[in-house]
Backbone as numpy.savetxt, mean C-alpha at the origin, in Angstrom:
# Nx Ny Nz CAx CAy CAz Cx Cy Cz
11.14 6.09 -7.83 10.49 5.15 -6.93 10.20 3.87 -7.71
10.50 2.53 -7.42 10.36 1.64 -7.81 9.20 0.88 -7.40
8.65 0.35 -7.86 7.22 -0.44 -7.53 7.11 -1.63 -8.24
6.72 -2.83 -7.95 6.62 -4.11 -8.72 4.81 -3.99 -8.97
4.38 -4.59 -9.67 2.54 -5.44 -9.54 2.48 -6.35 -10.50
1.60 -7.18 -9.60 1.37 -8.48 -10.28 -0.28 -8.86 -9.88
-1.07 -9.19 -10.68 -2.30 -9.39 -10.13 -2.33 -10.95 -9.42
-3.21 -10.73 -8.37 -2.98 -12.10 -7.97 -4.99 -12.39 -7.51
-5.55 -12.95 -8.11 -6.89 -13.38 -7.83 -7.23 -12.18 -8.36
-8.38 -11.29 -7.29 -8.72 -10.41 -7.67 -8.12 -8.87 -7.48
-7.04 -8.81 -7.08 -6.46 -7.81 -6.26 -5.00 -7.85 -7.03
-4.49 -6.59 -7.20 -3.07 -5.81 -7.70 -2.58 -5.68 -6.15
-1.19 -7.01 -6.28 -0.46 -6.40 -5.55 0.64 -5.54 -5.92
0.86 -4.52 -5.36 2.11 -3.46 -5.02 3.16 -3.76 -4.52
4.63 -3.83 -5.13 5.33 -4.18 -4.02 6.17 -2.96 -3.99
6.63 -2.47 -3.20 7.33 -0.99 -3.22 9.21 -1.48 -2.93
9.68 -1.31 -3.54 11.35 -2.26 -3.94 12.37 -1.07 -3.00
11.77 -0.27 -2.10 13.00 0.94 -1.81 12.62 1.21 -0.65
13.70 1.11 0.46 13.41 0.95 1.96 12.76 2.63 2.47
12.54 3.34 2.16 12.16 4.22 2.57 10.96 5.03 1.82
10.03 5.61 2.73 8.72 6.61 2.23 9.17 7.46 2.35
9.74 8.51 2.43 9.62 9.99 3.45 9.32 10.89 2.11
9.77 12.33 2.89 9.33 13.41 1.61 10.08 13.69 0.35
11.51 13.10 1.12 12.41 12.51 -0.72 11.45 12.24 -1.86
10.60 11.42 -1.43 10.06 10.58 -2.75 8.40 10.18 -2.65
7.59 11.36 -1.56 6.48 11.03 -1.24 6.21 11.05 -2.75
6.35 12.40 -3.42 5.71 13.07 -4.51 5.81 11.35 -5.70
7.31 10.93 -5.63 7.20 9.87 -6.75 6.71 8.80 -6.25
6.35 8.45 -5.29 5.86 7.36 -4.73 4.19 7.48 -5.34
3.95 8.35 -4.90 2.54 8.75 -5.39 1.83 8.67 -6.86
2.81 9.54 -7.72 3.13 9.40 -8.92 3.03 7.65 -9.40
3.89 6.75 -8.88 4.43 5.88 -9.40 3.01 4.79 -9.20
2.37 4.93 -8.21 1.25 4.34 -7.59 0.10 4.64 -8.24
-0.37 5.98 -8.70 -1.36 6.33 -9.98 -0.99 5.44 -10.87
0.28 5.50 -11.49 0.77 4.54 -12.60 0.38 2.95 -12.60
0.77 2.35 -11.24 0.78 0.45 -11.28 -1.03 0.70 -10.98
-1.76 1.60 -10.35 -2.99 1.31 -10.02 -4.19 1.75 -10.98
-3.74 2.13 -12.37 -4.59 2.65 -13.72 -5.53 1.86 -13.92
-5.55 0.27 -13.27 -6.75 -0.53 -14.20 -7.97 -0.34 -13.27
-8.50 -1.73 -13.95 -9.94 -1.49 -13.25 -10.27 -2.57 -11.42
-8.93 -2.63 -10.97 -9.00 -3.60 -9.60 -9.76 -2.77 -8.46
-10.05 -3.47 -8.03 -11.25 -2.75 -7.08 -10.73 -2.85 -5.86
-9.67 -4.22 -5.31 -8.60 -4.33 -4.37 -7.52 -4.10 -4.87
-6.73 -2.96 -4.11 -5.30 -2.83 -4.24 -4.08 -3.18 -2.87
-3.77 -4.30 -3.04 -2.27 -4.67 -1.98 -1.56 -3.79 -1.98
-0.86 -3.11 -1.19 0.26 -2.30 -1.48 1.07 -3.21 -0.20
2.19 -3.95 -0.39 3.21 -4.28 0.30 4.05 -3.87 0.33
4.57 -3.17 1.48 5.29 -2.73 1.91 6.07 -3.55 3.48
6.82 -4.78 2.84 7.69 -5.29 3.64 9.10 -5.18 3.72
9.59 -4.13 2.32 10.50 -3.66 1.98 10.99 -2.08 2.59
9.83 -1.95 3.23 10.03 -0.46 3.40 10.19 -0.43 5.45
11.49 -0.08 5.25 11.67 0.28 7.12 11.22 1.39 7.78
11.25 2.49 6.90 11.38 3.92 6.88 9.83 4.36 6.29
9.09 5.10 7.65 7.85 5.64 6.49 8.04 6.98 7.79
8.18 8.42 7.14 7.44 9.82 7.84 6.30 10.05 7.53
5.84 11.14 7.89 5.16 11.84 7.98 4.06 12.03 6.90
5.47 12.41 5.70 5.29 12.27 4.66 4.57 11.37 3.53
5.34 10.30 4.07 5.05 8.74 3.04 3.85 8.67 3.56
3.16 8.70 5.15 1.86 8.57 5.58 1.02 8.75 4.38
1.05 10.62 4.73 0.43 11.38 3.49 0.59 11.03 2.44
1.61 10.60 1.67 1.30 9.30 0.50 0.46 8.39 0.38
0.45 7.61 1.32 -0.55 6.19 1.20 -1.48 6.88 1.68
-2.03 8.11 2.08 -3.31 7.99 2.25 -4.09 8.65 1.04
-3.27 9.86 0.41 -3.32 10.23 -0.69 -3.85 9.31 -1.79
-3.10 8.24 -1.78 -3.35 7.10 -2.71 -4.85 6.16 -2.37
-4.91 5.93 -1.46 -6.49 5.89 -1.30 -7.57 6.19 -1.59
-7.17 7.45 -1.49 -8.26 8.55 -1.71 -8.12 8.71 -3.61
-7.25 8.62 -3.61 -7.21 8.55 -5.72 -7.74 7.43 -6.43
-7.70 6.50 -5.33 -8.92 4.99 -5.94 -9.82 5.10 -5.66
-10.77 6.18 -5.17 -11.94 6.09 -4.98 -12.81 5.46 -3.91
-14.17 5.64 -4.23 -15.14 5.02 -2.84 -15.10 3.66 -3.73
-14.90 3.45 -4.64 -15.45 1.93 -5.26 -13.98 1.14 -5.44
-12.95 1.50 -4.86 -11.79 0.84 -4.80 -11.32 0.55 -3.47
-10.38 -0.03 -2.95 -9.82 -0.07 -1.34 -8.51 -0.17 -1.46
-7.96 0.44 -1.10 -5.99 0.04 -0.36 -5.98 -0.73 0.69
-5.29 -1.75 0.40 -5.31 -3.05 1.66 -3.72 -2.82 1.90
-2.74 -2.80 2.69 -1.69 -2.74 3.27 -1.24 -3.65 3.37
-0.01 -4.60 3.76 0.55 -6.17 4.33 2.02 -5.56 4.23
2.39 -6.87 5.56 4.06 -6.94 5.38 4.59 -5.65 6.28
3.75 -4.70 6.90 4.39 -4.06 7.32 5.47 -4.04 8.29
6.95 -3.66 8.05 8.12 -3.84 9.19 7.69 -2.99 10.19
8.28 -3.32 11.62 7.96 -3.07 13.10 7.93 -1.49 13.07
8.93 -0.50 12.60 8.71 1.05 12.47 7.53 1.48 11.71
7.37 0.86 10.71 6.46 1.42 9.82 4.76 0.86 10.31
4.87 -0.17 11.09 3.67 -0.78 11.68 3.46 0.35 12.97
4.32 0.71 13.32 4.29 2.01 14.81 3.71 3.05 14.26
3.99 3.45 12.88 3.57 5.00 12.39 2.72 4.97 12.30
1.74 3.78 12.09 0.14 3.56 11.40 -1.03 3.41 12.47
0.22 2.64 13.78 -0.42 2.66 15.14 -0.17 3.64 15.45
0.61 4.45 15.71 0.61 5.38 16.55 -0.26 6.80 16.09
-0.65 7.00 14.75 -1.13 7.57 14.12 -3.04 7.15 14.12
-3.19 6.22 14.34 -4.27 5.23 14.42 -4.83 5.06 13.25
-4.00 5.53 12.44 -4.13 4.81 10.48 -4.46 3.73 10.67
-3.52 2.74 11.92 -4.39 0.84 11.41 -5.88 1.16 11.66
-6.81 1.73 11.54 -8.08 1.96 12.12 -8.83 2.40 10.74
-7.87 2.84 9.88 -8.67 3.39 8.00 -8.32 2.42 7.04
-7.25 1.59 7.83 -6.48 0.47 6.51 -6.60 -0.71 6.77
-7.18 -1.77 5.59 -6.77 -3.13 6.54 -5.34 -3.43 6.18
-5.02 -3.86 7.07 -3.78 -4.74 7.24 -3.42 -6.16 7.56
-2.83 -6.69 6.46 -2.39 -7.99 6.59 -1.27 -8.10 6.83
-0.79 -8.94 7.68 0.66 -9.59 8.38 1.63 -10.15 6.89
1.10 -10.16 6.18 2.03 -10.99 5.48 1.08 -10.82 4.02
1.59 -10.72 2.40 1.01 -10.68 1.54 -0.22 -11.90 1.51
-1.33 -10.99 1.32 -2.15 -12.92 1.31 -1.74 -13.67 -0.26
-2.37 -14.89 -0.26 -2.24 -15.65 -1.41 -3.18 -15.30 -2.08
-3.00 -15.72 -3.22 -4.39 -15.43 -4.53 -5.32 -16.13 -4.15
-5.56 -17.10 -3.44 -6.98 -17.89 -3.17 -7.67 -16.83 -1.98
-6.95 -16.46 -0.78 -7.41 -15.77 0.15 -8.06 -14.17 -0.64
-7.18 -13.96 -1.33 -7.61 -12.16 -2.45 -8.90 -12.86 -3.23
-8.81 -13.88 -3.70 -10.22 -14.00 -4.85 -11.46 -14.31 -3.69
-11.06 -14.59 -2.38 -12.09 -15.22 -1.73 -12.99 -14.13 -0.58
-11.79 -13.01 -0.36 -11.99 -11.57 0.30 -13.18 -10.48 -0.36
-14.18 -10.27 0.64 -15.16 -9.46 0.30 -14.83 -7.82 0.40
């Protein structure tokens, strides 16, 4: 599983480089996400505008990953493509995650409470 991060203000963004979540690669996705999210950011981006494809599975990934940052950390979401924006609605995940339309900029991340 490939993953980019780059800090931008106060927040690690994630960028996930491989069009698909499912159960292929929940396990390394997960894995790979402990790895870019080791420091001490308290906001984590995970963008996923690369990704068309999310099951069941990948769900249970990103929520997994949430829950491994703790009450004193947050997973913020962006970029999500039209299938993968359905799984989160239709699931009513957009209701546990925020979600941004589009990666924010570093002024909007340093300025976000």
């Amino acid at each position: 599983m490939e993953l980019t991060a780059q800090q931008r203000g106060d927040a690690l963004v994630v960028r996930v480089e491989e069009a698909r979540i499912d159960a292929a690669v929940a396990i390394a996705f997960k894995e790979a996400m402990r790895q870019a999210t080791g420091g001490p950011q308290r906001r984590v981006v995970l963008d996923l505008g690369r990704v068309t494809f999310l099951d069941s599975s990948g769900l249970g990934a990103v929520v997994s990953v949430m829950k491994h940052l703790g009450p004193g950390r947050r997973l913020e979401l962006a970029a999500l493509t039209p299938n993968v924006a359905k799984v989160f609605r239709l699931t009513r995940m957009d209701g546990v995650f925020t979600i941004h339309g589009s990666v924010p900029d570093a002024a909007s991340l340093r300025h976000a409470g």
